[in-house]
C-alpha positions in Angstrom: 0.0 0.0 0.0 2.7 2.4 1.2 4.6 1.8 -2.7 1.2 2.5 -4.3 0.9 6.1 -2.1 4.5 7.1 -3.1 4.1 6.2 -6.5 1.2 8.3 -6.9 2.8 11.1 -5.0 5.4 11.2 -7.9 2.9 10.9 -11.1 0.9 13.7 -8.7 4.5 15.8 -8.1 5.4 15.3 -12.0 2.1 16.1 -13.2 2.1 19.8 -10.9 5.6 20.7 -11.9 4.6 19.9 -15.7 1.3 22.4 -15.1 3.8 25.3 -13.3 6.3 25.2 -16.4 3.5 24.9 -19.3 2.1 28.1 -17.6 5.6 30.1 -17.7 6.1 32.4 -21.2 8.4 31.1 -23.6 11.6 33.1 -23.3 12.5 35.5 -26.2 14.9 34.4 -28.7 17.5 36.7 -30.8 15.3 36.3 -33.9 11.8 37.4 -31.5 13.5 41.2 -31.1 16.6 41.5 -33.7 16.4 41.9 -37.4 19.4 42.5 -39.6 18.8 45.0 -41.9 19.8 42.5 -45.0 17.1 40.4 -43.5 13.9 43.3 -42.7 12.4 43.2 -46.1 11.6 39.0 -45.9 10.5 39.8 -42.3 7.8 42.3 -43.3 6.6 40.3 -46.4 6.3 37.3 -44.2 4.2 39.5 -41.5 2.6 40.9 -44.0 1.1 38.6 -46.9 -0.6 41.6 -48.3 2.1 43.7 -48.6 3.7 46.5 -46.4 4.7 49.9 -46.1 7.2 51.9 -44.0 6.0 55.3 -43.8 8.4 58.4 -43.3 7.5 59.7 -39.6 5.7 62.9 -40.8 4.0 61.1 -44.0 2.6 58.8 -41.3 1.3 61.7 -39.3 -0.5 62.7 -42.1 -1.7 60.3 -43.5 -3.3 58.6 -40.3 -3.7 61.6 -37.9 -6.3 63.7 -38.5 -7.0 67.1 -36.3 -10.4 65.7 -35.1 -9.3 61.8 -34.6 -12.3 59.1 -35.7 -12.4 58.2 -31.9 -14.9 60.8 -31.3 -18.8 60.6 -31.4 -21.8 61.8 -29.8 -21.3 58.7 -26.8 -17.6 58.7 -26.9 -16.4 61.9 -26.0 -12.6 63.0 -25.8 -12.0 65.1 -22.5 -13.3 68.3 -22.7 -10.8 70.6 -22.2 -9.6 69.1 -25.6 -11.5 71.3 -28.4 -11.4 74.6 -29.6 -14.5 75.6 -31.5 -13.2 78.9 -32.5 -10.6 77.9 -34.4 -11.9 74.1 -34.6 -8.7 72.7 -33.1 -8.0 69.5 -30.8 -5.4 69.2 -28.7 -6.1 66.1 -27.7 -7.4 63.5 -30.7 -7.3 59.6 -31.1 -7.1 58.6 -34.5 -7.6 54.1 -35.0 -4.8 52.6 -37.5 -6.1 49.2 -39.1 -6.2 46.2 -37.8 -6.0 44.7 -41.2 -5.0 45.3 -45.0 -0.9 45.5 -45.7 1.0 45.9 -43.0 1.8 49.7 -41.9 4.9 50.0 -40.5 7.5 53.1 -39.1 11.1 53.1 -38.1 13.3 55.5 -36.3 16.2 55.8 -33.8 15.4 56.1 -30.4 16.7 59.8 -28.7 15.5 59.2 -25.3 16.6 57.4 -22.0 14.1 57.0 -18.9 16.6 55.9 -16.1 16.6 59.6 -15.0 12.8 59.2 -15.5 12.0 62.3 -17.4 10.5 60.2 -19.8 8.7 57.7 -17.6 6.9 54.8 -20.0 7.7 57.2 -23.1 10.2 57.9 -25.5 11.1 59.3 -28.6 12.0 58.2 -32.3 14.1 59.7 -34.6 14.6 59.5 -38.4 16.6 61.8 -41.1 15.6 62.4 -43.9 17.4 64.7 -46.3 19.7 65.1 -43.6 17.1 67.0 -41.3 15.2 65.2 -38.0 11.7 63.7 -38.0 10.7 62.6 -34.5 7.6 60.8 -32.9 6.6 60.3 -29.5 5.9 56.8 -28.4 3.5 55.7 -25.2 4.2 52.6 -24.0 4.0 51.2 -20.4 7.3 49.8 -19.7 9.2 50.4 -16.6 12.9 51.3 -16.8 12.5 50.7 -20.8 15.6 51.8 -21.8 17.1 48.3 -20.4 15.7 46.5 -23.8 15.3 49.5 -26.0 18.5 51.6 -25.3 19.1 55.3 -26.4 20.7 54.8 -30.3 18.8 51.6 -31.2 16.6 51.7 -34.7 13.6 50.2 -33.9 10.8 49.4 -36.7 7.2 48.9 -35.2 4.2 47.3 -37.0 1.2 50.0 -36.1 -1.6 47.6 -37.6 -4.3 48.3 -34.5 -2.5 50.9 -32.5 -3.4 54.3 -32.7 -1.7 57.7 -33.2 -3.1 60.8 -31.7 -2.2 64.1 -29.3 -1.9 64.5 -26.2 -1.4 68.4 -24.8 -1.4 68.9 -29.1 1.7 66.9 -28.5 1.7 63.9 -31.8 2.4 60.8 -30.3 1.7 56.8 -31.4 -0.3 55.0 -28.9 -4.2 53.5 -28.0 -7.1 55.2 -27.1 -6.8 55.1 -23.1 -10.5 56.3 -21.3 -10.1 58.9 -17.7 -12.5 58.7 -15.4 -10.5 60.1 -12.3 -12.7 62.0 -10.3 -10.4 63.1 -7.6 -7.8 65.0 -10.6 -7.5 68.6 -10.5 -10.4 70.1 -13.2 -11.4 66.4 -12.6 -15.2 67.2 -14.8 -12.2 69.0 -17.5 -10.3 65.5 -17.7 -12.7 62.9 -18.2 -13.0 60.8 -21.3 -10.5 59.8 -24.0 -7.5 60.5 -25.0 -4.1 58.9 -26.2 -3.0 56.5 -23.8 0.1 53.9 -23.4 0.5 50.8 -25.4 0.2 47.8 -23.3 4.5 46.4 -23.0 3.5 42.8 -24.6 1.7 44.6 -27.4 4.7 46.8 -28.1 7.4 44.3 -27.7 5.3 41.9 -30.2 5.4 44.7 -32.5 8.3 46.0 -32.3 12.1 44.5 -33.7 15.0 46.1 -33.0 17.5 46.0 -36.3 21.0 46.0 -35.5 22.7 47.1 -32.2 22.3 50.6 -31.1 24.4 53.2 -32.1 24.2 56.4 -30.6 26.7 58.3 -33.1 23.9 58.1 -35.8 21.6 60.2 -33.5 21.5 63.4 -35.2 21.8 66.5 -32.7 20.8 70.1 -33.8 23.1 72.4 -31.7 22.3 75.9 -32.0 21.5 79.2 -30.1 18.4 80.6 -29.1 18.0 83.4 -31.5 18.2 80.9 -34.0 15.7 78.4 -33.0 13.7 81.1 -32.6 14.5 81.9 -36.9 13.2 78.7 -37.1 10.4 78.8 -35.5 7.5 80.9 -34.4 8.5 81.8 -30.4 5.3 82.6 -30.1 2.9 80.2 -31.8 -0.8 81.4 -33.2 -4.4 79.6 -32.7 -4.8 78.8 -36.3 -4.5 75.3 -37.9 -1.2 76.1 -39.8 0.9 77.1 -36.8 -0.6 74.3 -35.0 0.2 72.0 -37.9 3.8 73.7 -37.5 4.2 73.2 -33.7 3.2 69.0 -34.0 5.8 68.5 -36.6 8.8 70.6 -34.7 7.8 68.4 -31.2 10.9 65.8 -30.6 13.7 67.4 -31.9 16.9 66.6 -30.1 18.6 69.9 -29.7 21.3 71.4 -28.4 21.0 75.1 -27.0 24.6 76.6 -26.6 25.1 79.8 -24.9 22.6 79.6 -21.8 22.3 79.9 -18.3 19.3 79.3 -16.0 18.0 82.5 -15.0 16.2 81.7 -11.8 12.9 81.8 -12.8 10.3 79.8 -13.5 6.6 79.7 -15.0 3.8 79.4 -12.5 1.0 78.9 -14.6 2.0 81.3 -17.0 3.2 83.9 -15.2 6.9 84.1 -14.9 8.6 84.6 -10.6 11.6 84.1 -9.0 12.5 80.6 -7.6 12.9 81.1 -3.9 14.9 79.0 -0.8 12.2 76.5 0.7 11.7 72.9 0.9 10.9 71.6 -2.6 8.2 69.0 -1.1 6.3 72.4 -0.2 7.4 75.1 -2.1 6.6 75.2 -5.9 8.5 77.8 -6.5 12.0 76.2 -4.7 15.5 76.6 -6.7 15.8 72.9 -7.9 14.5 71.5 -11.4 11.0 70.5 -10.4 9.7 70.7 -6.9 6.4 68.5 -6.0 2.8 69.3 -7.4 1.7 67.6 -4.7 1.4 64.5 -6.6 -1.1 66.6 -9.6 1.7 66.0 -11.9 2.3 68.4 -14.3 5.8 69.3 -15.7 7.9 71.9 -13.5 9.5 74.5 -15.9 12.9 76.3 -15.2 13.6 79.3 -17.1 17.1 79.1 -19.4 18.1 82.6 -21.1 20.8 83.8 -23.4 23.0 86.7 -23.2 20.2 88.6 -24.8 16.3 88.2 -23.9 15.5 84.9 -25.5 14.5 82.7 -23.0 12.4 78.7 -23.3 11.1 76.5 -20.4 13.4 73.6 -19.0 10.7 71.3 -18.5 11.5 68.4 -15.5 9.3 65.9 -13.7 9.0 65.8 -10.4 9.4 62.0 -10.3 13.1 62.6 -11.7 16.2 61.5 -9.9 17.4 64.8 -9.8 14.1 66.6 -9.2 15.4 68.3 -6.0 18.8 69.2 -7.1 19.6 72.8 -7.2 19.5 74.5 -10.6 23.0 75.6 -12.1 24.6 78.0 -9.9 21.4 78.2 -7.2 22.1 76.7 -3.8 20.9 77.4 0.1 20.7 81.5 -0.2 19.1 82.0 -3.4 19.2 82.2 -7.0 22.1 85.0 -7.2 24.9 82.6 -8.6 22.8 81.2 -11.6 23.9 84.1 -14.2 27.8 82.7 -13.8 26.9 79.5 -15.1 27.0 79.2 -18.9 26.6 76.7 -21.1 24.7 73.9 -22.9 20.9 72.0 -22.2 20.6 69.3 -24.4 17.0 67.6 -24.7 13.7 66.7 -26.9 11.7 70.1 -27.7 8.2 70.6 -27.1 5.3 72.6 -26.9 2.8 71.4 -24.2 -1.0 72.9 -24.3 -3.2 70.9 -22.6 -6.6 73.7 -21.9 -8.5 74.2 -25.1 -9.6 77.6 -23.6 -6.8 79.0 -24.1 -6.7 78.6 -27.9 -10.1 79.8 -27.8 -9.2 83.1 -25.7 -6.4 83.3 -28.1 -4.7 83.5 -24.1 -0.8 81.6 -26.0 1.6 84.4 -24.5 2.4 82.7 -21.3 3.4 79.5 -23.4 6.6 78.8 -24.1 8.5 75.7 -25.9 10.5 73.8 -23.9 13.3 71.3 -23.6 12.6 68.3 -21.8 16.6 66.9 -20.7 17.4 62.7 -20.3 19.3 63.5 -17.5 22.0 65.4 -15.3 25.6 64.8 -14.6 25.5 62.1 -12.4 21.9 60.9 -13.2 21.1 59.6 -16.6 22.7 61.2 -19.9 24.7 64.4 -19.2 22.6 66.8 -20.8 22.7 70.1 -18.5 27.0 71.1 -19.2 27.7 74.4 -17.7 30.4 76.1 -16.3 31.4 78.7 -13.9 32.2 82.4 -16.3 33.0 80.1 -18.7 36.0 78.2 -17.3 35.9 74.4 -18.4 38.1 73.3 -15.9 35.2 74.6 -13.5 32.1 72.8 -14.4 28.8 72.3 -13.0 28.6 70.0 -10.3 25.0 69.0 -9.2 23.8 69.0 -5.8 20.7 68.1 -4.0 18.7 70.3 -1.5 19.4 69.4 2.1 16.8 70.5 4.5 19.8 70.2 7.1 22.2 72.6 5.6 21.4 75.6 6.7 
């Protein structure tokens, strides 16, 4: 009797160890997230059976993101604070790609690193054509995604049954994601839909990485303020072709030589002077983003040239270095800033995310911005400056201390 129990006991133990490991995912293999580039035209056509396109990142904009989305009807509502009837803008829109038909397909380098967590399950995509930058944002929810998809890898993603839409009027690929949060600030402003993240399985199932990253083919425009600002519009209007202008300028890697923080910052579109406080209570502390308490938003630091030009360093109060003093700012003020020149690298933007203020034609107080990966010490370098211009005296960032008075 006793054999018959123990023998049973083992088919039993076999049986429940077979069950745990059928249940485990199948680990990835080389060929489920690499592609050469010699071998990326037989992938597609075997993916695709009805033939495949790769779209150009702005062609793809316009040829699948409209300014209204198709997302929207009379029962499905975006949020509201989305649409401006004066001037029939959206600034948020959700615009369905197919699910079937050939396969439609974009490519691009990726600019971005979130270990610093400025770009927290986001980044960006880059792609040259006739030598000059196309860029899409990409929502996704992966944590710490920069582990699998690094800053310099080319990445190609199958869009069949994603989405691509705006959020804050800011172009982005993604799904349509419904808010319902009650307890958000302008909570009855916020509900309903808008572009949302693409679920991590659903983006790594899509997506193939070809080749190993290279960060030397990221492209990098460097240049001054004053000439961004020949560029583009400083000061954006409510009409559909600056709009249209904006949406294609948003991800550009830049470089802005010649700067220094000037100690201010935006508070709701009025510019003040950053003050000495503790940055978990005081919005307006010295440091790169002090907390909303938790609302969210992105804090904005105010970088100047020798002139009057100024743009928003934008920063996330989730960042690493969130509550490290700005260049040159420390315990007794902001008075040090002006003797630190020199470079902010970082992905450009313009973030509008209040219809109203289309409609009030209300767009002084908004200013682009450059959103840095990181800080000396915390993700890539992107904030270099030194002290009067001295290299040999650089920037060295440090972190509020409540105890160092």
């Amino acid at each position: 009797m006793k054999t018959s129990k123990y023998i049973l006991y083992t088919v039993l133990s076999a049986f429940v160890l077979f069950a745990m490991s059928s249940c485990e995912p199948a680990a990835l293999t080389e060929d489920d997230v690499f592609v050469q580039e010699t071998d990326l035209d037989a992938m597609l056509q075997a993916e695709s059976p009805e033939g495949y396109k790769i779209f150009e990142l702005e062609q793809f904009l316009d040829t699948f993101m409209t300014e209204k989305g198709n997302f929207w009807s009379d029962t499905s509502q975006y949020r509201e604070r989305s649409w401006d009837s004066k001037h029939d803008l959206y600034l948020y829109s959700v615009d369905t790609i197919p699910t079937n038909g050939r396969g439609i397909y974009i490519r691009g380098r990726i600019t971005t690193d979130d270990y610093a967590g400025n770009f927290y399950k986001a980044m960006v995509i880059q792609q040259i054509i006739g030598g000059k930058q196309q860029n899409l944002r990409i929502s996704v929810d992966l944590g710490s995604s920069a582990g699998m998809y690094q800053m310099g890898q080319e990445i190609v993603i199958r869009c069949n049954g994603l989405a691509v839409g705006r959020y804050a009027n800011q172009p982005q690929l993604c799904v349509p994601s419904y808010n319902n949060n009650i307890y958000a600030m302008n909570a009855s402003q916020k509900v309903g839909w808008c572009p949302g993240r693409i679920e991590g399985s659903v983006f790594r199932r899509n997506t193939k990485m070809i080749g190993a990253p290279d960060r030397s083919a990221i492209k990098y425009d460097t240049l001054t303020l004053a000439t961004l600002y020949s560029e583009i519009k400083k000061k954006p209007s409510a009409n559909t072709t600056d709009m249209s202008a904006v949406r294609k300028m948003d991800g550009r890697l830049v470089v802005l030589k010649d700067v220094h923080f000037n100690g201010q910052y935006d508070d709701n579109g009025t510019v003040k002077d950053c003050v000495v406080g503790h940055p978990d209570t005081v919005g307006g502390a010295n440091v790169f983003a002090p907390s909303t308490q938790n609302i969210g938003y992105p804090q904005s630091r105010i970088v100047q040239d020798q002139g009057t030009n100024t743009l928003m360093c934008s920063s996330s109060e989730y960042a690493k270095f969130a509550y490290y003093y700005l260049p040159g700012a420390d315990k007794t003020g902001v008075g040090g800033c002006a003797n630190f020149e020199g470079t902010v690298t970082g992905i450009l933007g313009w973030y509008l995310d209040k219809a109203s203020d289309l409609a009030d034609d209300k767009l002084d107080g908004f200013e682009w911005s450059v959103t840095p990966r990181g800080i000396p010490g915390f993700g890539i370098p992107d904030i270099q400056m030194y002290y009067q211009g001295d290299t040999e005296s650089p920037w060295v960032p440090k972190e509020y201390d409540p105890n160092d008075k």
